[in-house]
PLY file of the C-alpha trace (Angstrom):
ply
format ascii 1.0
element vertex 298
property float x
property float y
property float z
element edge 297
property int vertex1
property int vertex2
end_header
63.73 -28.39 -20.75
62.36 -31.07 -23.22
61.16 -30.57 -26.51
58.70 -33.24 -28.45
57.27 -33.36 -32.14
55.60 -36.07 -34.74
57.45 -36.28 -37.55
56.71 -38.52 -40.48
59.30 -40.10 -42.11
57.51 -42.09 -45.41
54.95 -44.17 -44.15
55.58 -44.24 -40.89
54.48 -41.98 -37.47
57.63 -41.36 -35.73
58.74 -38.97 -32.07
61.98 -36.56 -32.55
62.76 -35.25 -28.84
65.19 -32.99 -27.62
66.64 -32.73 -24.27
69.23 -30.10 -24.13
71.68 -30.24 -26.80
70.69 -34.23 -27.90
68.60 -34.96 -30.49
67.00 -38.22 -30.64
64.46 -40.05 -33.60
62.38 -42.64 -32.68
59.94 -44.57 -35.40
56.48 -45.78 -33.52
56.97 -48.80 -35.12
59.06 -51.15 -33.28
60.12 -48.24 -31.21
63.14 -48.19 -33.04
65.50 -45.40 -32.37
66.39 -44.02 -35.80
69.00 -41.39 -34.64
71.15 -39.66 -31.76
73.11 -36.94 -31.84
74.56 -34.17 -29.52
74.80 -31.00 -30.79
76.91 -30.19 -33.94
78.89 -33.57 -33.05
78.52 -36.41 -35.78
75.83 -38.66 -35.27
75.87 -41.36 -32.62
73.45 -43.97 -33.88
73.42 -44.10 -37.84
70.39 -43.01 -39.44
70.47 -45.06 -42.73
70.15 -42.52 -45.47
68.63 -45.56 -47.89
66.47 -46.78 -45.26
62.84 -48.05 -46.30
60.37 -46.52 -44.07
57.19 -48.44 -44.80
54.57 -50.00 -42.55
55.30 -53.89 -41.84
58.67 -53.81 -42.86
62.02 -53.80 -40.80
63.97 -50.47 -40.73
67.82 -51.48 -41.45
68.96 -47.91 -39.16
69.42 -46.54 -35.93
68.51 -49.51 -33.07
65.99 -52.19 -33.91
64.18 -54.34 -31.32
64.99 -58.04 -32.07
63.08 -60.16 -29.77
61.99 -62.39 -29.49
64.54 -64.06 -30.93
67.41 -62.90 -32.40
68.54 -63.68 -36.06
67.71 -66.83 -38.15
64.85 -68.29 -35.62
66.63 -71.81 -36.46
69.76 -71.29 -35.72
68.48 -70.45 -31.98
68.70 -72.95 -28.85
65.88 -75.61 -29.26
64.60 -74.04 -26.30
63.89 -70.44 -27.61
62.53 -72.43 -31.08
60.16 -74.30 -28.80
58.06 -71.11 -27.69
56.70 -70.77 -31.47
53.92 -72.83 -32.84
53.72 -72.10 -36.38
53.78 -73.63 -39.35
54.99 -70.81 -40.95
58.44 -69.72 -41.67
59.70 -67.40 -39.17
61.08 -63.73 -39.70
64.40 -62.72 -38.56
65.06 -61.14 -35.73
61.87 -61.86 -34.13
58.10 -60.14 -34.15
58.17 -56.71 -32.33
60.19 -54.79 -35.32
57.14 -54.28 -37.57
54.52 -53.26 -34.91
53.23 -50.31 -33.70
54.38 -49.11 -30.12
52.51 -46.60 -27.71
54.56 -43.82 -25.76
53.32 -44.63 -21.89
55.46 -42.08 -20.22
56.98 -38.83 -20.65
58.95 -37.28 -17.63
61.28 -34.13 -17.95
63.16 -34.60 -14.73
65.31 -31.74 -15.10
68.73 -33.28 -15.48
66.92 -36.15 -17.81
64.03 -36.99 -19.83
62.58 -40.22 -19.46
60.58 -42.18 -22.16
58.99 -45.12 -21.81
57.38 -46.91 -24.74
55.34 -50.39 -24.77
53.39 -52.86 -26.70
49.75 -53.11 -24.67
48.30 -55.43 -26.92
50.95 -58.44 -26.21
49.04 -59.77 -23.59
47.70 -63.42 -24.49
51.02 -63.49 -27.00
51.92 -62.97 -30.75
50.70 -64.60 -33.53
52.48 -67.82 -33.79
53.69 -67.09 -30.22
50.98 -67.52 -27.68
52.66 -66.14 -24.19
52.02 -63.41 -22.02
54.92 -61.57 -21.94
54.63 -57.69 -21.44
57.27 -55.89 -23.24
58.77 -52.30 -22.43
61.47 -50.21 -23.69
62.58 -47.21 -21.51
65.04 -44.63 -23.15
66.18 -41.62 -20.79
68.53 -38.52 -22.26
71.14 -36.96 -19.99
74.46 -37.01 -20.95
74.21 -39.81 -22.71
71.42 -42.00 -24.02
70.12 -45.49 -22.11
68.01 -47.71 -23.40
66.68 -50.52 -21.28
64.41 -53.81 -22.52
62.40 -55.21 -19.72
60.27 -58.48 -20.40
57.89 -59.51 -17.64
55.87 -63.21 -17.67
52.55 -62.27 -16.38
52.08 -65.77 -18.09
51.60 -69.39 -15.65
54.57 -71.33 -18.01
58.18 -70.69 -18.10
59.36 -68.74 -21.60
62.48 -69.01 -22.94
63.81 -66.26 -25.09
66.76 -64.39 -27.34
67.28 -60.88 -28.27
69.12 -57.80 -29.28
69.32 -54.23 -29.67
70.77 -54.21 -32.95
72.58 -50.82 -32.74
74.23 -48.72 -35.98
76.84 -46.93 -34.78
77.84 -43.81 -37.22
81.68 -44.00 -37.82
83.81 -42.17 -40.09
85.18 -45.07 -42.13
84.67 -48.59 -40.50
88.27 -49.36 -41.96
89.96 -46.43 -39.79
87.96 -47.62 -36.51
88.89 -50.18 -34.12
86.56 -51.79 -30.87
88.27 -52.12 -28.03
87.20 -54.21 -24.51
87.11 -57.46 -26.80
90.40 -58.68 -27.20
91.02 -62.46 -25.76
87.45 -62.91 -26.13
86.08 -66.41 -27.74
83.81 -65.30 -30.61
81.74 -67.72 -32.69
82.75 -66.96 -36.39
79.56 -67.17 -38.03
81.01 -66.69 -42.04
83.15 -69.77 -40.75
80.74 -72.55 -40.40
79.72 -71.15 -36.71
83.71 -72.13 -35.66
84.84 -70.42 -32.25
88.02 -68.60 -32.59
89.77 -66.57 -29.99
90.10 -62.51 -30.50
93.71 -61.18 -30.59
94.10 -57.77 -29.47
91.31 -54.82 -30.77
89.24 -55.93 -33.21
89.94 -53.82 -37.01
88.06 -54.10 -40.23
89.25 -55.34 -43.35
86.69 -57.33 -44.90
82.82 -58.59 -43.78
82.58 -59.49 -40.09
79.61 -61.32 -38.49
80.59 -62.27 -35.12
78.99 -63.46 -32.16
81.21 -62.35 -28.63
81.14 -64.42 -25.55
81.14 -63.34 -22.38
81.72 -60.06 -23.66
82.88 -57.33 -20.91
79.82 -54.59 -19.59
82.26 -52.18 -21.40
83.45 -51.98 -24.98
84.48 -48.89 -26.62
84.66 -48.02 -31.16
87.65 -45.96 -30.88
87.56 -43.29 -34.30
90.73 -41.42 -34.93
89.32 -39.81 -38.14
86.38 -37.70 -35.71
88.57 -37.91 -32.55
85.80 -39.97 -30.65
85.42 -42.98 -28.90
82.17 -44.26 -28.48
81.23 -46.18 -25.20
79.08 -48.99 -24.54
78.15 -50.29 -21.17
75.75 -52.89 -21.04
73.48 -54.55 -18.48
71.45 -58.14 -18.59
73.45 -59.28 -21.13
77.09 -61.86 -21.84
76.83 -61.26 -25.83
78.17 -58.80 -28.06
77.00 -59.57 -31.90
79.32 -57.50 -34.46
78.57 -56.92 -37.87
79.43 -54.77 -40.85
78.01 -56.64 -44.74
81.08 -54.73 -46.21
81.10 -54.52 -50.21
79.79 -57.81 -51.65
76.58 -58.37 -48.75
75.95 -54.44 -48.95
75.49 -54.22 -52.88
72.71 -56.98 -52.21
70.77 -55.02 -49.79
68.36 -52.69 -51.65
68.12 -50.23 -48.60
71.61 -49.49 -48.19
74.09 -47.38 -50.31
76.74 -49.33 -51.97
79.16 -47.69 -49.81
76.72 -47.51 -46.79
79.40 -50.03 -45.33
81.69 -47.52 -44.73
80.13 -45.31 -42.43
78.35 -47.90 -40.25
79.33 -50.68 -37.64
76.79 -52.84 -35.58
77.46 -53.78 -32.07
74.67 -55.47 -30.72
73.88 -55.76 -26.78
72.12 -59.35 -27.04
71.24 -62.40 -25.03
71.92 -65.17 -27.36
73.65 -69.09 -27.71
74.42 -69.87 -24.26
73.31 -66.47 -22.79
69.59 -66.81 -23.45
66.67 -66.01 -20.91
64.23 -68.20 -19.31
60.99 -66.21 -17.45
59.46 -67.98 -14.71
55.79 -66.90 -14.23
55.97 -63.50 -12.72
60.01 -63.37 -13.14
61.32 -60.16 -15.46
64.58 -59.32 -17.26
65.81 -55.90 -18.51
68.57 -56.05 -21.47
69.83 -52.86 -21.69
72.77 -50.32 -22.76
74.23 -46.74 -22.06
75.82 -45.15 -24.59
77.99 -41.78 -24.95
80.96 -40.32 -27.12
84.01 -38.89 -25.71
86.91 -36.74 -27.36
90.07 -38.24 -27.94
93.01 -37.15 -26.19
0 1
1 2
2 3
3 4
4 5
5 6
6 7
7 8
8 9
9 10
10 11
11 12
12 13
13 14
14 15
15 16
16 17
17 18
18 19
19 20
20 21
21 22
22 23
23 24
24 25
25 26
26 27
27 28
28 29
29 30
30 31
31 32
32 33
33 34
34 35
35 36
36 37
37 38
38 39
39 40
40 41
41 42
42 43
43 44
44 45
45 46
46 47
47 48
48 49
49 50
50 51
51 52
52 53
53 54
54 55
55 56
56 57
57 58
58 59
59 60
60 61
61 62
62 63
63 64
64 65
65 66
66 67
67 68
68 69
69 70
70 71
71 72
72 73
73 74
74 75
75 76
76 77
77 78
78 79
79 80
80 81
81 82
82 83
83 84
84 85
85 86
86 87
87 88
88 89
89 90
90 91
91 92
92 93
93 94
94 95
95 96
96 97
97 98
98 99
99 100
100 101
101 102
102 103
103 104
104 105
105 106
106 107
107 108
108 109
109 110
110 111
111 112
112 113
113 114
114 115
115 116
116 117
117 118
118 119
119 120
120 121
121 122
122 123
123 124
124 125
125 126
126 127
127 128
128 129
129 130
130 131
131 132
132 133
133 134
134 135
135 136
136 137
137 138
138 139
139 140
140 141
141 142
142 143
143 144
144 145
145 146
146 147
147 148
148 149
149 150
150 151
151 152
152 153
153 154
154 155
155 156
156 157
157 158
158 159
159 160
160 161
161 162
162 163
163 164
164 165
165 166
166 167
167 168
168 169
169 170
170 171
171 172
172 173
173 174
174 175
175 176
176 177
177 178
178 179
179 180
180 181
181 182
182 183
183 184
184 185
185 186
186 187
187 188
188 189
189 190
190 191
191 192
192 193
193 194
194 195
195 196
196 197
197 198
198 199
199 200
200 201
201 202
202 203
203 204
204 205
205 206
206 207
207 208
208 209
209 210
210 211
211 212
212 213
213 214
214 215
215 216
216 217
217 218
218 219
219 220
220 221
221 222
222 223
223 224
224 225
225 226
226 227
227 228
228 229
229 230
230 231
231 232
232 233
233 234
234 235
235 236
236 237
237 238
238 239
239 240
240 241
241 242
242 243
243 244
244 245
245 246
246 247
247 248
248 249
249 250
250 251
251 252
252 253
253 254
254 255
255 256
256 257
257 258
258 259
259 260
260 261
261 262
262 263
263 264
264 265
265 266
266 267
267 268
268 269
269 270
270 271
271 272
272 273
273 274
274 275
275 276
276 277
277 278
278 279
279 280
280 281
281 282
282 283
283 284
284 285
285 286
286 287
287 288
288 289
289 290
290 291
291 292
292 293
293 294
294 295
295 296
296 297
């Protein structure tokens, strides 16, 4: 059995479910999964305790739809940068973040509850982005939470894009954790002038990291000693992996994070992005998407 509520976190409408023992917080606006937890476990997804909940601006917590495009619109492939016409400068991590999603579906199927959440008013395209690309995010609770982005061209042009589910993973201490599946990967280094480098062994944290995997396997795991977990990713629809933590210096800029907000978060983003971006024929879809769950360490 399923439970539903509103809640209202500032400004801003948002859905808390519950589907056994999981708990799960999503905002209405840019159906952004705030938080996920499973019973008295630590959270899963990190629920920013800083965050800025206001209407129009992007919530730095939980999962964030970037799409779409994914990060600084210019440093994208001239072929996602071609889809825009505007003059004006473009926002990070896309257009979907800041608007206001509908819940289309709610299903209790027993052994999982399925939610399914889109934006009707994209047809005929975005401001500054005129193409008719539906947009739908489906989350379903069993054991674990998925979360799958499916982008259909109902559109008579090809459209070329990038994006991300930009997830905060809760961690301990992002000093005592460690991802593993990544090792021998080719990452580009993006606080090194965009340089590839080649991953040795696990990746650990001892200072900012902005990186951008390649090829990245459908599995990668945040192994945490200090709460005896490892988190597990497995991915679909997508080659990249972004990885980020702002660490001291970049988090005492950020007004909505905690100076030592670093610490208990760690970004691992399921993207399509550089080399691994998407082109829609007319009628053609894609679905991005990722499973996650937490397991005890032996």
């Amino acid at each position: 059995m399923h439970h539903i509520e509103s809640v209202t976190l500032g400004e801003l409408e948002c859905w808390h479910f519950q589907h056994g023992q999981a708990q799960l917080l999503v905002a209405k606006q840019g159906a952004q999964v705030l938080s996920y937890q499973v019973g008295d476990e630590p959270p899963i997804i990190w629920l920013n305790d800083k965050a800025q909940f206001k209407q129009g601006h992007p919530i730095r917590a939980g999962i964030p739809v970037c799409w779409p495009w994914f990060g600084n619109f210019a440093r994208n492939p001239d072929s996602v940068q071609t889809m825009r016409d505007s003059g004006e400068p473009a926002t990070a991590h896309g257009l979907v973040r800041t608007l206001e999603w509908e819940l289309l579906e709610l299903d209790d199927a027993g052994e999982a509850l399925h939610i399914e959440l889109g934006l009707p008013h994209l047809e005929g395209g975005l401001p500054g982005w005129p193409h008719d690309v539906a947009l739908t995010l489906r989350l379903r609770l069993d054991t674990q939470l998925h979360i799958s982005l499916t982008s259909h061209n109902r559109g008579p042009v090809p459209v070329t894009i990038s994006q991300a589910l930009h997830s905060y993973f809760a961690v301990s201490d992002v000093r005592n954790v460690q991802v593993e599946g990544v090792a021998g990967l080719t990452y580009i280094e993006t606080l090194e002038d965009w340089k590839r480098v080649q991953q040795v062994g696990n990746l650990t944290f001892s200072g900012e990291t902005d990186r951008i995997y390649l090829n990245a396997p459908p599995v990668l795991s945040i192994v945490d000693t200090d709460w005896k977990r490892s988190i597990q990713l497995t991915s679909k629809g997508s080659r990249s992996a972004v990885i980020w933590n702002p660490w001291i210096d970049k988090a005492a800029t950020l007004d909505d994070m905690a100076s030592d907000g670093w610490q208990r978060m760690l970004c691992i983003e399921t993207a399509n992005v550089m080399d691994d971006i998407i082109t829609l024929t007319p009628g053609a879809s894609h679905t991005m998407g990722v499973s996650i769950s937490s397991q005890k360490l032996a």
